[in-house]
C-alpha positions in Angstrom: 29.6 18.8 9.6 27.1 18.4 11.8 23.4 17.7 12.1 22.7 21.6 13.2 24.1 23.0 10.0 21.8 21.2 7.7 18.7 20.9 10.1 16.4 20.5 7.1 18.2 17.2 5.3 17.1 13.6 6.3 19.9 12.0 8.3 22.4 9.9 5.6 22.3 6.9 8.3 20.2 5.7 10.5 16.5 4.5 11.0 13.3 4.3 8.9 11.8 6.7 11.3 15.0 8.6 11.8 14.7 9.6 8.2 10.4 9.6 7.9 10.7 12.3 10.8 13.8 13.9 9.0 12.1 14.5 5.8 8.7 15.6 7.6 10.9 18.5 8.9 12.2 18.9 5.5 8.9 19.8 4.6 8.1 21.6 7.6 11.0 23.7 7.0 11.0 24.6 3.4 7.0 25.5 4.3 7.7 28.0 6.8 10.5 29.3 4.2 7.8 29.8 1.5 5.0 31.2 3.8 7.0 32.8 6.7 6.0 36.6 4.9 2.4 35.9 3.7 -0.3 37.7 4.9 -3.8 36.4 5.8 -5.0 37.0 2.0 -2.0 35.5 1.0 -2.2 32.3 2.3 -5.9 32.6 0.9 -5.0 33.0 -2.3 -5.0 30.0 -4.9 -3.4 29.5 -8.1 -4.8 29.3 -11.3 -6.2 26.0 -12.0 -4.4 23.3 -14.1 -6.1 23.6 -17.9 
């Protein structure tokens, strides 16, 4: 396995940054997953609040 077929997991060794920057692009990546099809008004729209 390599690191391009995972490209969004941390690295399992290596640095303190290695793996800050690894999970940042986690994130990055499971955003543009979630939001890739939104339009405009959908990435306006808010969810109900928390009662």
């Amino acid at each position: 396995m390599t690191d391009n077929d995972t490209p969004w997991e941390p690295p399992l060794a290596g640095t303190e940054v290695a793996h800050l920057v690894g999970a940042l692009d986690r994130l990055r990546t499971t955003f543009r997953w979630k939001a890739d099809d939104l339009d405009a008004a959908g990435l306006r729209a808010r969810s109900a609040p928390p009662r």
